[in-house]
C-alpha positions as CSV (number, residue, x, y, z in Angstrom):
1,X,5.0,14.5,-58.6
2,X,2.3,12.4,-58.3
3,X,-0.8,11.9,-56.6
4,X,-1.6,9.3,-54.3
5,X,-4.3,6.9,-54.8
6,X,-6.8,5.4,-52.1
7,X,-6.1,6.9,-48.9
8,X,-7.1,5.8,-45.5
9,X,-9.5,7.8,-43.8
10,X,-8.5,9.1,-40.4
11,X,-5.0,10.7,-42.1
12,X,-4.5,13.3,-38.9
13,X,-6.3,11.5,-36.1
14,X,-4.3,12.0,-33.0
15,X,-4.4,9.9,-30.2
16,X,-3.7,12.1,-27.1
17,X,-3.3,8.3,-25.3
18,X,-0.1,7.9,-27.0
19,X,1.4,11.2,-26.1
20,X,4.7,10.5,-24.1
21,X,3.1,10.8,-20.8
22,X,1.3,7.5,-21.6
23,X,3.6,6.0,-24.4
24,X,2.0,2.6,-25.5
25,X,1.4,-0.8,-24.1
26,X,1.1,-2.3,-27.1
27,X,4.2,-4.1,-28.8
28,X,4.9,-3.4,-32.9
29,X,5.9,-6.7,-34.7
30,X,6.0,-8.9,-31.4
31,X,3.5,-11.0,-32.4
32,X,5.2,-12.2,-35.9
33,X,7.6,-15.8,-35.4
34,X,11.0,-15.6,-36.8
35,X,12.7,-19.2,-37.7
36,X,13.0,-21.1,-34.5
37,X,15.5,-23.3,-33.6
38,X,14.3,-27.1,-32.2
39,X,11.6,-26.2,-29.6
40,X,12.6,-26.7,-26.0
41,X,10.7,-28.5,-23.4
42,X,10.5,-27.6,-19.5
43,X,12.8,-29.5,-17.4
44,X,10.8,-29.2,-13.8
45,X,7.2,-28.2,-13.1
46,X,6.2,-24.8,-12.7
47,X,5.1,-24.9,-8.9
48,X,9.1,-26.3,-8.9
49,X,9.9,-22.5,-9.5
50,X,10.6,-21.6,-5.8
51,X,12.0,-19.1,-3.7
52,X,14.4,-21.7,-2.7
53,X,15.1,-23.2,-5.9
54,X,16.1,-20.2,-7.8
55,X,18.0,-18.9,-4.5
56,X,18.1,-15.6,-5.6
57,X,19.8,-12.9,-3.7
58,X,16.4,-10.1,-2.3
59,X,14.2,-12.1,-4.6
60,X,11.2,-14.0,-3.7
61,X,8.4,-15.8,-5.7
62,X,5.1,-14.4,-5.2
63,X,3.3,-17.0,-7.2
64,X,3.6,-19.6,-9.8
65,X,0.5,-20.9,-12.4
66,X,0.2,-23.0,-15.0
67,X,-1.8,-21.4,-17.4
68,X,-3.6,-23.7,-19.9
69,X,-3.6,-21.5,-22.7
70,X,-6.8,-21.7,-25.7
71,X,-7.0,-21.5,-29.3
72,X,-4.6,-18.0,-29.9
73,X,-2.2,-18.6,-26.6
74,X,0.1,-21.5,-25.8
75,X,0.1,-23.4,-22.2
76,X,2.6,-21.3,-20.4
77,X,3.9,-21.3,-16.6
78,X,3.6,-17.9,-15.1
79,X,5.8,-16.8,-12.6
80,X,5.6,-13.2,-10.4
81,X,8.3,-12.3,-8.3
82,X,9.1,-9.0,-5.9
83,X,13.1,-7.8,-5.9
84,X,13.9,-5.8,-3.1
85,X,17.1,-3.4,-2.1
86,X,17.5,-3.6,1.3
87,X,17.6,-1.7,3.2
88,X,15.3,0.5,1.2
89,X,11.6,-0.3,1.8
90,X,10.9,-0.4,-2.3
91,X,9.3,-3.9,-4.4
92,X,10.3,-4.1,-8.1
93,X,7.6,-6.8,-9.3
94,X,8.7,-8.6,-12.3
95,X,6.3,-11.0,-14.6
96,X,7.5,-14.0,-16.6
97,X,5.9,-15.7,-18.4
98,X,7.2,-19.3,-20.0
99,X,5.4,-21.1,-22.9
100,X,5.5,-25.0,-22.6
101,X,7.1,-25.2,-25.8
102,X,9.6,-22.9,-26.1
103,X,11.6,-21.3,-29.3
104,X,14.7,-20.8,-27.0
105,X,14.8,-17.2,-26.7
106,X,14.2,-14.5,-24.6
107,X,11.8,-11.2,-25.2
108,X,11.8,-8.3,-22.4
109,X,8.7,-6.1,-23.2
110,X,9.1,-2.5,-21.9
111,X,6.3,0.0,-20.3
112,X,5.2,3.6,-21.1
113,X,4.9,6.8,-19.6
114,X,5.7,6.4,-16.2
115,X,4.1,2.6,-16.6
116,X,7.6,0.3,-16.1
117,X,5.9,-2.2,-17.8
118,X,2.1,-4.9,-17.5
119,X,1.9,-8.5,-17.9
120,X,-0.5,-7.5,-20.3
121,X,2.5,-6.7,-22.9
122,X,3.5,-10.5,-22.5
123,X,1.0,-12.1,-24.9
124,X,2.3,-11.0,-28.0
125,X,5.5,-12.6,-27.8
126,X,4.9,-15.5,-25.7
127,X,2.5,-16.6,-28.7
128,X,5.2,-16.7,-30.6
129,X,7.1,-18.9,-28.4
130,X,8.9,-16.5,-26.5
131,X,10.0,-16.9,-22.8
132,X,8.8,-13.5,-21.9
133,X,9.3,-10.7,-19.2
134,X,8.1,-7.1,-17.9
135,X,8.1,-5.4,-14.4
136,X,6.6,-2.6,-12.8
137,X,10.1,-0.7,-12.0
138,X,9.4,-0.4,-8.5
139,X,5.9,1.1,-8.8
140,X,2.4,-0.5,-9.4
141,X,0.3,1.4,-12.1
142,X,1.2,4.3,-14.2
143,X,1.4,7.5,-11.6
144,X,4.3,9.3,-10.6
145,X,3.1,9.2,-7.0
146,X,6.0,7.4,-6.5
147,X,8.8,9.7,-7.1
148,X,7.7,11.8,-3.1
149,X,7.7,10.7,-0.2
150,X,4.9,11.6,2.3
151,X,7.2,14.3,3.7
152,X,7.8,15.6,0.2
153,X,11.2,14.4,-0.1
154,X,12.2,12.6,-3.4
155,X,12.1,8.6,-2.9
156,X,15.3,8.2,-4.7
157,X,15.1,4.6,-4.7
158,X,11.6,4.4,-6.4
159,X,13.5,6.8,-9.0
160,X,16.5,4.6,-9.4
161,X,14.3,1.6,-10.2
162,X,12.3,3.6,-12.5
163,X,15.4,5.0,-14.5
164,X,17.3,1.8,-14.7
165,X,17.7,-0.8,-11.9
166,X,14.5,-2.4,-11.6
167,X,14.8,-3.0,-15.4
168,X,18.4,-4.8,-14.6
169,X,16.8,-6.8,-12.1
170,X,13.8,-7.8,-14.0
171,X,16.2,-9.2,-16.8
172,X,19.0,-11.1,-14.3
173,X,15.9,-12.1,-12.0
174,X,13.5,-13.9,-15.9
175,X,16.9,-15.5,-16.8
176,X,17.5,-16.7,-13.5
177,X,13.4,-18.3,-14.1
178,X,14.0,-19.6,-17.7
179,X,17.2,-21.2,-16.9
180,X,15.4,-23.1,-14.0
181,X,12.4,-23.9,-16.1
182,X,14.2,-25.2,-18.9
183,X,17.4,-26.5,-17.5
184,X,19.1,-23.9,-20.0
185,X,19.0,-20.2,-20.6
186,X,18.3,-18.2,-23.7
187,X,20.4,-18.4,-27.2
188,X,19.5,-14.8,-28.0
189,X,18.0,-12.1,-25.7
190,X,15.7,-9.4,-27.2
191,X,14.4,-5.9,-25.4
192,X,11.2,-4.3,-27.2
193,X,9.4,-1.3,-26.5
194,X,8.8,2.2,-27.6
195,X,8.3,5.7,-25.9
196,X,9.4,4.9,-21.9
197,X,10.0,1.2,-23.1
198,X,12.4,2.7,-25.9
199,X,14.2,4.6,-22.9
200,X,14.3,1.5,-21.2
201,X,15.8,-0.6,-23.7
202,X,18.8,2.2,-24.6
203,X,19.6,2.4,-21.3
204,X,19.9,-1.4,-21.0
205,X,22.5,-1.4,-24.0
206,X,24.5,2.1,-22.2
207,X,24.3,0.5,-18.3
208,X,24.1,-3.5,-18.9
209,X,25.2,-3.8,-21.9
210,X,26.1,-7.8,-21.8
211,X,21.8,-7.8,-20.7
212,X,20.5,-7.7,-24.5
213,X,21.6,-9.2,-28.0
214,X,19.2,-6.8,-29.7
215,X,16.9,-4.0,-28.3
216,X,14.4,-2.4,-30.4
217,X,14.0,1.2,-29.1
218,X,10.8,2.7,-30.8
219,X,10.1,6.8,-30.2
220,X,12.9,6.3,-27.5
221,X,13.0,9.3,-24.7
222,X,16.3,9.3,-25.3
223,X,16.7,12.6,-23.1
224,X,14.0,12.3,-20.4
225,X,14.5,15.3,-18.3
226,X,14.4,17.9,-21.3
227,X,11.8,16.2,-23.2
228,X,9.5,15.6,-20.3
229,X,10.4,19.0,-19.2
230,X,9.7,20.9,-22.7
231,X,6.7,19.1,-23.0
232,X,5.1,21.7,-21.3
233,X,6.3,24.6,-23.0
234,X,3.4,25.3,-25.0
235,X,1.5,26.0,-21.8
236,X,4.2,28.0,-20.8
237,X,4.2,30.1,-23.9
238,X,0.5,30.4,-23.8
239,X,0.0,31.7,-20.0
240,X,2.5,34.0,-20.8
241,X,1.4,35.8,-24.1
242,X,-2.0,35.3,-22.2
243,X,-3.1,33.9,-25.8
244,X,-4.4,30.8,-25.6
245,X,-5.0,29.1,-29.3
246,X,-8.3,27.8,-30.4
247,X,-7.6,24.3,-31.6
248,X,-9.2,24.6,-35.0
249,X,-6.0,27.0,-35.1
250,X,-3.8,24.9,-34.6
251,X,-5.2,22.2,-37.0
252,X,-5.4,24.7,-39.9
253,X,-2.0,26.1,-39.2
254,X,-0.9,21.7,-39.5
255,X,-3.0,21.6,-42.4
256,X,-1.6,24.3,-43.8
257,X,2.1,23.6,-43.5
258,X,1.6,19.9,-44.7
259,X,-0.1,21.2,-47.9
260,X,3.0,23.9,-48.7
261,X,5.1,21.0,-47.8
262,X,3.3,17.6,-49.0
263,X,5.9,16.8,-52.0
264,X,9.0,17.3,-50.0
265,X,11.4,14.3,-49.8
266,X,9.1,11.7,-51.3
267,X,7.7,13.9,-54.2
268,X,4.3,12.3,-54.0
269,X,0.8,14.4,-52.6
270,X,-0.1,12.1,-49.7
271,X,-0.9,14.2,-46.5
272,X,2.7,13.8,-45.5
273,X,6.1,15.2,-45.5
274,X,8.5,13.0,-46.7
275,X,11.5,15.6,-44.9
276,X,10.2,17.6,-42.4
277,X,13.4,19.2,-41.7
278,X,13.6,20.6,-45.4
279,X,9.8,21.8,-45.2
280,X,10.5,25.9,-44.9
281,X,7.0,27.2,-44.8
282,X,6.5,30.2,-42.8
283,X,3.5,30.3,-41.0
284,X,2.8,34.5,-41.0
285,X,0.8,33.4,-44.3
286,X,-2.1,32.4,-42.7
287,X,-2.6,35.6,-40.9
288,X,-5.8,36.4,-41.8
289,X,-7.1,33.1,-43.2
290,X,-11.0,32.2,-42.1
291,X,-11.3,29.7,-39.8
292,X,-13.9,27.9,-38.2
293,X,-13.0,29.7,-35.0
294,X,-12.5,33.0,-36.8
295,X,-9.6,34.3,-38.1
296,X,-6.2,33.7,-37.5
297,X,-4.5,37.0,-36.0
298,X,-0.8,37.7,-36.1
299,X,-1.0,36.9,-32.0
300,X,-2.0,33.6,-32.6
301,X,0.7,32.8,-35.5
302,X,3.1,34.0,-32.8
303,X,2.4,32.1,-30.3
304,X,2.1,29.0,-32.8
305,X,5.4,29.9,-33.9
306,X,7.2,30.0,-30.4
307,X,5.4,26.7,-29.5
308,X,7.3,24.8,-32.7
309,X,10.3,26.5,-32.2
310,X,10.4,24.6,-28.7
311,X,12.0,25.4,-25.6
312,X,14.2,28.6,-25.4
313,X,15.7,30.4,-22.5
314,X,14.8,34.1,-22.2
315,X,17.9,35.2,-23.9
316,X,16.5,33.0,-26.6
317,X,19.3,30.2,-26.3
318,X,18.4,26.7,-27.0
319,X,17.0,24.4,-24.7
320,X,15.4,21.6,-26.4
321,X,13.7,20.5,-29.8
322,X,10.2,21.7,-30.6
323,X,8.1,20.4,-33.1
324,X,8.7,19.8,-36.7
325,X,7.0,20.7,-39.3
326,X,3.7,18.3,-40.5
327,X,3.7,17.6,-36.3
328,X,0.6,18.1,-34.7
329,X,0.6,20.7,-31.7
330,X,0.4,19.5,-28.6
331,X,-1.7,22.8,-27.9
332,X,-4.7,20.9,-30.5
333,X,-6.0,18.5,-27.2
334,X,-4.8,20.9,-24.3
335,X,-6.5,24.0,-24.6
336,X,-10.1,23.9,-23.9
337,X,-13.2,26.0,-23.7
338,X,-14.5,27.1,-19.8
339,X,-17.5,29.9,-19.6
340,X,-16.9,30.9,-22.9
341,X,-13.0,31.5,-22.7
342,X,-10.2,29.6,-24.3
343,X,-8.0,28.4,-21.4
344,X,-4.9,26.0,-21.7
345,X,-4.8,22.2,-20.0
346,X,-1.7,20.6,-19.3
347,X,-1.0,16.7,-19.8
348,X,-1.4,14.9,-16.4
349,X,1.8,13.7,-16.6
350,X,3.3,16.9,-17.4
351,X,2.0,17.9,-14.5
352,X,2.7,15.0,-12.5
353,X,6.3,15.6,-13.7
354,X,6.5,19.3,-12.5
355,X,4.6,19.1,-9.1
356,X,6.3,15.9,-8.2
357,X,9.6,15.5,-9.6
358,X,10.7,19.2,-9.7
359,X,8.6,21.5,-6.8
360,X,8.3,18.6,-4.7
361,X,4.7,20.0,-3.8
362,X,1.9,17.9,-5.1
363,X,-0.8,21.3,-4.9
364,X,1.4,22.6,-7.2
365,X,-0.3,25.6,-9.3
366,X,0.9,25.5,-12.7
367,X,0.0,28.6,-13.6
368,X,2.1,30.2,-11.6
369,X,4.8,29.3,-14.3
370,X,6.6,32.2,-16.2
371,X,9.3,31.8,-18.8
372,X,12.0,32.6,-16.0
373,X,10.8,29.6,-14.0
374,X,10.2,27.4,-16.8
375,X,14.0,27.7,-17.5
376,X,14.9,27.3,-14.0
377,X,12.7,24.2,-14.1
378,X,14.7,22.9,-17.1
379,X,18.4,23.2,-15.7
380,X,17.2,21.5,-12.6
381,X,15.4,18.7,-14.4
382,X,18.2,18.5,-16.5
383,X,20.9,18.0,-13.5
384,X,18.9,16.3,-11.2
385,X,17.7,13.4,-13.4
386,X,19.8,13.6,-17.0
387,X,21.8,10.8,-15.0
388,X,19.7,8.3,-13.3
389,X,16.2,8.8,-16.4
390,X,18.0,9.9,-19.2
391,X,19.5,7.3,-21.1
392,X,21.6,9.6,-24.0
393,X,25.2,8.0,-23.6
394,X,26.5,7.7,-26.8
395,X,29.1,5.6,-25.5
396,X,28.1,2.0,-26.8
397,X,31.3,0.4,-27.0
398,X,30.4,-2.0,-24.6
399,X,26.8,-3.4,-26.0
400,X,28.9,-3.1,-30.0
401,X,31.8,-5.4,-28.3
402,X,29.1,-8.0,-26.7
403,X,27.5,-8.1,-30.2
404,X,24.5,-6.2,-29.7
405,X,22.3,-4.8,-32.5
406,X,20.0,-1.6,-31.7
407,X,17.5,-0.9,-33.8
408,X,15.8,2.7,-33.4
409,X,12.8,4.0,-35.2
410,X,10.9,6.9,-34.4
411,X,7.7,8.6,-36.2
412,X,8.2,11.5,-37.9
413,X,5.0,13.4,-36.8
414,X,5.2,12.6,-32.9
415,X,4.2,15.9,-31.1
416,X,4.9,14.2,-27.6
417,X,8.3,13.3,-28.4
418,X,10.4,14.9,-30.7
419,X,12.1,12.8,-33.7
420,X,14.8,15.3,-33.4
421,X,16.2,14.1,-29.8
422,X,16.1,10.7,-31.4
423,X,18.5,11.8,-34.3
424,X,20.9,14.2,-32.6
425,X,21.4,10.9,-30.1
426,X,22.2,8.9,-33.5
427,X,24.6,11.4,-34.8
428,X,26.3,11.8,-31.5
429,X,26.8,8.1,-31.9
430,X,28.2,8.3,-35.4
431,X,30.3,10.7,-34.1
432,X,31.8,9.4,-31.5
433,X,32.3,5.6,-33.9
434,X,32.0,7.3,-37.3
435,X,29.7,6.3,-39.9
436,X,31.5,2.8,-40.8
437,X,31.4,1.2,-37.3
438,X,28.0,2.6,-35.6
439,X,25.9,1.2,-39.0
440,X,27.8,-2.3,-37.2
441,X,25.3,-1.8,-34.2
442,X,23.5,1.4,-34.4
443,X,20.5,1.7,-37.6
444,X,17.5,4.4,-37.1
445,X,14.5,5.0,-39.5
446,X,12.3,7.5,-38.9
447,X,8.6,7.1,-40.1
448,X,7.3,10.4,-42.0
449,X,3.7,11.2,-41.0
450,X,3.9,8.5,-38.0
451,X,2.7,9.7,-34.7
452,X,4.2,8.4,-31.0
453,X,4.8,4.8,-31.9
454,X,2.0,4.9,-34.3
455,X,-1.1,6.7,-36.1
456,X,-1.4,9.4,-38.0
457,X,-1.4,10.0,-41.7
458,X,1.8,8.4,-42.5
459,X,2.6,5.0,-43.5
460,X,3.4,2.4,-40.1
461,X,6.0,0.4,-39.6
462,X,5.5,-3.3,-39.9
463,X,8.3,-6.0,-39.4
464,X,10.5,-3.9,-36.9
465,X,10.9,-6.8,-34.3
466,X,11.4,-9.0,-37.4
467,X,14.1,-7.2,-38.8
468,X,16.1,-6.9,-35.7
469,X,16.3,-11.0,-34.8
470,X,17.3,-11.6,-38.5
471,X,20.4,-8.5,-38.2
472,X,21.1,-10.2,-34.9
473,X,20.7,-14.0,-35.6
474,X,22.0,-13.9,-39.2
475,X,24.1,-10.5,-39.5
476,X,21.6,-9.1,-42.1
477,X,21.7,-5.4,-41.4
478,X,18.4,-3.9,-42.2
479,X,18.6,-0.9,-45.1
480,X,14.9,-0.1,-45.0
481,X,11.8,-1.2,-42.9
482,X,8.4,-2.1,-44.5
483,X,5.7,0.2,-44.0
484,X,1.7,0.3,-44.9
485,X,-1.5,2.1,-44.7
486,X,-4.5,0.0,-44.6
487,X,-8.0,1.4,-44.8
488,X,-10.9,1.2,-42.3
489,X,-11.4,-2.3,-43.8
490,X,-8.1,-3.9,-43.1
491,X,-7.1,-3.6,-46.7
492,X,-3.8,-2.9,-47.5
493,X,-3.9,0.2,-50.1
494,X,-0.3,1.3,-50.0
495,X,3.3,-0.1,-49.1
496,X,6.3,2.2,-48.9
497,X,9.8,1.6,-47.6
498,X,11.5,3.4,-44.7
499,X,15.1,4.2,-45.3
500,X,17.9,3.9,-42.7
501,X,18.5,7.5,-42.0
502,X,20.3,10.1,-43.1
503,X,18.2,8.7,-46.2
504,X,14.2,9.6,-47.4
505,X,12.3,6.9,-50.0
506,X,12.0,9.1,-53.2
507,X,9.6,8.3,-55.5
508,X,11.3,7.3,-58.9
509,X,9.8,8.9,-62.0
510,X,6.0,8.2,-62.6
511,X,5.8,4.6,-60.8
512,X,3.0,3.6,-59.1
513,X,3.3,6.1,-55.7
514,X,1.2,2.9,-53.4
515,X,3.7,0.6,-54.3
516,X,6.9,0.1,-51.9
517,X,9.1,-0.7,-55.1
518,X,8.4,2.2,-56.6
519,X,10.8,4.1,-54.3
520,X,14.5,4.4,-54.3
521,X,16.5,5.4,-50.6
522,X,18.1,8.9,-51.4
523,X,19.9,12.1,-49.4
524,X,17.7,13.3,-46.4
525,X,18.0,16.8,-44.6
526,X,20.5,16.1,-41.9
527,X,19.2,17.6,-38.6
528,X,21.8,21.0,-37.4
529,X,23.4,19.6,-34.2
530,X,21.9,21.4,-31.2
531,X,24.6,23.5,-29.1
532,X,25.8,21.7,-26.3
């Protein structure tokens, strides 16, 4: 094995921001240009973008403005429109925004958390010559206020456009506005996003699949109802033992498993497991261990045991995945210190999600949960909204006959998310097609050390976006993803690949550990299918 040289500072840093409950705005590899074909001109003005000229059914535009762009933006046309279902009283708004000279495709950006998407998220690709798009889903902002009505029934509408609709129409209604513009539509049609926006584009390519060439799905919630739903459970296992866990537990108990662990998969000392899933480090060692918050006691190794091995029911049957090892716990931001006593703090959107979605009552008291009515919680999340917000079909037959490509990545270390929904999606895929036929459509890399759509110690992803319009555009089906850690200075200080799973970059012999070409793609721990 060998020891890594010049490591980036801030290995473990943990950005409570990108925990699934706020995903991330921002857009990996969007702002890279791939080959364009001839650049494309407008063929009308932008105030020519009407209501009357697109003549779109429940559609109206809001506003139109030509935007002169400055030294890092082109000169775009920006259009906002409002889709409506009548005769429910909801508003998707939908953003578009079209660059004067155009590279003749089409980018959809996706949102986070309960965020459908910003016009923010445009920039990116529109300076790179996109025609670009996002919407709101039905709902301004990133609250869940949306989901009840005033007399506490569930806006099922609202919902609808969250889970799926208000994506639909944001895509049909930003062709509709780059056909007009142009006096053509798109050669190639891209969806990018990651956390909510990774939902978003998987259930594009399961509900409309003809809507996308490629999507890139990063840290996808694949299975919104248990994963928003389990998010929680390390509240639930904390009220209940009435143990709260100092956080400085929680980091050592990390620290501790990454160091019994650090050479697995990659066989390099780096701060990272290569293969969580082969790391088998049991965490009843540290009782005892010195702490800066004391010493850790058998009480809290049990409760730091329960919370990893995620959601159970009280029988002790499997509900959902919990967190891997070298992930950091969720419990490290949400317990804090009041008069002197540890006490536990749920997520706002976790609570947003309970009180709103699930007891319809937005004075909620969460700590009123028990383990019984966390698992009543979970079946009814799971049957009320595995349908209409979870987007875990494997049935891609559709999107794979239209010619779509998905690419999937997912960080290895996310504690909001857990990469293990990710791959037991995958391998129902590969199931369902066999291996052969889904590597057609269907690639996923996971990112060891990687935290929701980025951070933490590991190497990031670079080139993602990049890689997906060359596999779609040119059929080049990408077998690893490039992936860097740069230092506080911008420096690049380490390249490594990321292999297509079920396969880990291995160092080979005693090469240079920082250098990408040092590594060779070999056997990873394939993930034990969850019961169904």
């Amino acid at each position: 094995m060998r020891q890594r040289r010049g490591r980036a500072t801030g290995a473990l840093t943990v950005l409570t921001a990108l925990a699934v409950g706020v995903g991330i705005m921002s857009v990996p590899g969007a702002s890279a240009r791939p080959p364009a074909p001839a650049p494309v001109q407008p063929a009308v003005a932008c105030a020519d973008l009407t209501t009357e000229a697109l003549g779109l059914a429940n559609t109206t535009v809001d506003s139109t403005a030509e935007d002169p762009g400055d030294e890092t933006t082109p000169a775009s046309c920006r259009v906002q429109l409002t889709v409506t279902h009548p005769p429910a009283d909801d508003a998707v708004t939908v953003w578009v925004h079209l660059p004067t000279t155009w590279n003749g495709r089409f980018q959809a950006v996706g949102g986070g958390g309960f965020s459908g998407g910003s016009p923010e998220s445009l920039l990116a690709p529109l300076r790179a010559g996109y025609a670009t798009a996002a919407t709101d889903a039905g709902h301004p902002g990133a609250s869940a206020d949306f989901a009840l009505n005033a007399d506490r029934t569930l806006d099922w509408q609202r919902i609808r456009d969250f889970g799926h609709v208000g994506l639909h129409d944001m895509t049909v209604t930003a062709k509709a506005v780059i056909s007009a513009y142009y006096g053509r539509g798109p050669e190639y049609s891209y969806w990018n996003g990651c956390s909510t926006g990774g939902r978003q584009g998987l259930m594009e390519a399961q509900r409309y699949p003809d809507d996308y060439d490629g999507v890139l799905a990063g840290a996808p919630v694949i299975n919104y109802p248990q994963m928003q739903t389990g998010q929680m459970w390390g509240q639930v296992v904390m009220l209940e033992e009435q143990h709260p866990v100092a956080p400085c537990t929680f980091a050592a108990a990390l620290q501790a498993t990454i160091a019994a662990c650090d050479t697995v998969g990659d066989g390099v000392v780096d701060g990272v497991i290569g293969d969580p899933l082969a790391c088998d480090f049991d965490l009843d060692q540290l009782v005892g261990t010195e702490t800066d918050c004391g010493e850790i006691t058998a009480a809290d190794v049990a409760v730091m045991k329960r919370i990893a091995e995620g959601p159970r029911g009280q029988d002790g049957s499997f509900l959902w995945y919990g967190l891997a090892p070298g992930t950091p716990y969720a419990g490290l931001n949400d317990v804090v210190e009041v008069d002197g006593e540890l006490v536990g703090k749920p997520f706002v959107y976790d609570l947003w999600w309970f009180s709103l979605f699930l007891a319809q009552d937005p004075d909620w008291d969460w700590r009123t949960l028990t383990y019984a009515g966390f698992e009543a919680f979970f079946a009814q999340a799971v049957e009320m909204y595995g349908d209409v917000l979870g987007a875990d079909d494997p049935d891609l037959s559709a999107f794979a006959e239209h010619g779509g490509k998905a690419l999937l990545w997912h960080g290895a270390a996310d504690f909001g998310v857990p990469f293990q929904g990710t791959v037991d999606y995958y391998e129902r895929v590969r199931e369902l097609f066999g291996a052969k036929r889904t590597d057609d459509f269907l690639r996923l890399f996971l990112a060891p050390g990687v935290g929701h759509c980025g951070g933490g110690a590991g190497a990031q992803p670079t080139g993602q976006f990049e890689a997906l319009v060359d596999w779609v555009e040119h059929g080049r089906a990408p077998r690893t993803l490039d992936a860097q850690v740069v230092d506080d200075d911008g420096t690049v200080v380490q390249t490594r690949p990321l292999c297509a799973y079920p396969r880990v970059a291995r160092l080979t012999d005693d090469r240079d550990p920082d250098d990408a070409r040092s590594y060779r793609c070999a056997t990873a721990t394939r993930l034990e299918p969850a019961p169904r």
